[in-house]
N, C-alpha and C positions, 0 to 999 in steps of 0.2 A: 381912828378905827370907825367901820361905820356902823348901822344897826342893823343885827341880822334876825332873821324873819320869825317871829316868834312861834312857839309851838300854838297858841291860840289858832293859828291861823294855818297849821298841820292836823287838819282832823283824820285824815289817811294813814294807812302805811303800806309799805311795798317792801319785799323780798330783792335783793340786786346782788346779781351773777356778774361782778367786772369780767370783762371781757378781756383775756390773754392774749389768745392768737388763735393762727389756726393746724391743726396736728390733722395725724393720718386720718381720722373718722370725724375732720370736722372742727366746728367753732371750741374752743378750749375755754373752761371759764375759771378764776379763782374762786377762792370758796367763798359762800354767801351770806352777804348782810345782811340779816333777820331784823325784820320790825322795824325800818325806818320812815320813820316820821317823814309825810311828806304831803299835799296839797294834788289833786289826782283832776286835771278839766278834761272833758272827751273834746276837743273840739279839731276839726278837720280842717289842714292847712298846706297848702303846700310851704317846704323847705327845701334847703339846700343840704346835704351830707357834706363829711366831711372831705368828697372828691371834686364837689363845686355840682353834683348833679341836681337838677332838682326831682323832689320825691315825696309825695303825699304823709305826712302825720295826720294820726288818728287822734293817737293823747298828748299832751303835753304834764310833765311833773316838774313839782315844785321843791327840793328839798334845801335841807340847811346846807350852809359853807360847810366847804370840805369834804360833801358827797363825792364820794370816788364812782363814777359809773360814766365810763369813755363808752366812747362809740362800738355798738355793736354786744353789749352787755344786757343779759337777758334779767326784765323786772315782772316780778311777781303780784300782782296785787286783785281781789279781788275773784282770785282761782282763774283769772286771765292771766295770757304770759304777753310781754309785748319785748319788743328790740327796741334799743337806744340807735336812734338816727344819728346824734349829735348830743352835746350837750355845751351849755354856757356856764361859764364861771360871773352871774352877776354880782360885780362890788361897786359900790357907788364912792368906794376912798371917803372923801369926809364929805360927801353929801347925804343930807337926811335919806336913803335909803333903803328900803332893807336887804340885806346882800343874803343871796340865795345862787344853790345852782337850779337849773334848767334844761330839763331834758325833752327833747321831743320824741318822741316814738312810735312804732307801725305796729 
């Protein structure tokens, strides 16, 4: 198992809306994560979504293993709203590490 990212290093926290699908009036979201812990960088990058486009992020977040927050699920931080472009599942398995997920967003 490897090490996951301590709350030290979580001075943030964000609101997350998983993203369901999409219904008659629009994006559908499950009900929301209140307060999680997570690490908040603004910085400006292009990526790729998950259709292979590429697409401009503004922020990038940090949270613990096991954030549920897929693509296209709305985060709350800050009394900003942003959308999840993507997100990574980083585990480094038994390399000294520390495994986080990774979201980028617009």
């Amino acid at each position: 198992m490897g090490l996951t990212l301590p709350l030290s290093l979580l001075p943030h926290v964000a609101d997350i809306e998983p993203f369901k699908g999409h219904g008659a009036y629009g994006p559908v979201y499950e009900p929301p994560i209140v307060g999680e812990p997570c690490l908040i960088d603004d910085e400006r990058r292009m990526v790729r979504d998950d259709e292979g486009t590429e697409v401009v992020s503004d922020t990038t977040i940090f949270f613990r293993p096991g954030t549920r927050c897929p693509a296209g699920s709305r985060i709350t931080a800050y009394g900003r709203q942003m959308i999840a472009i993507t997100s990574f599942d980083r585990n480094g398995g038994r390399l000294p590490t520390p495994d986080h997920v990774e979201v980028v967003c617009r």
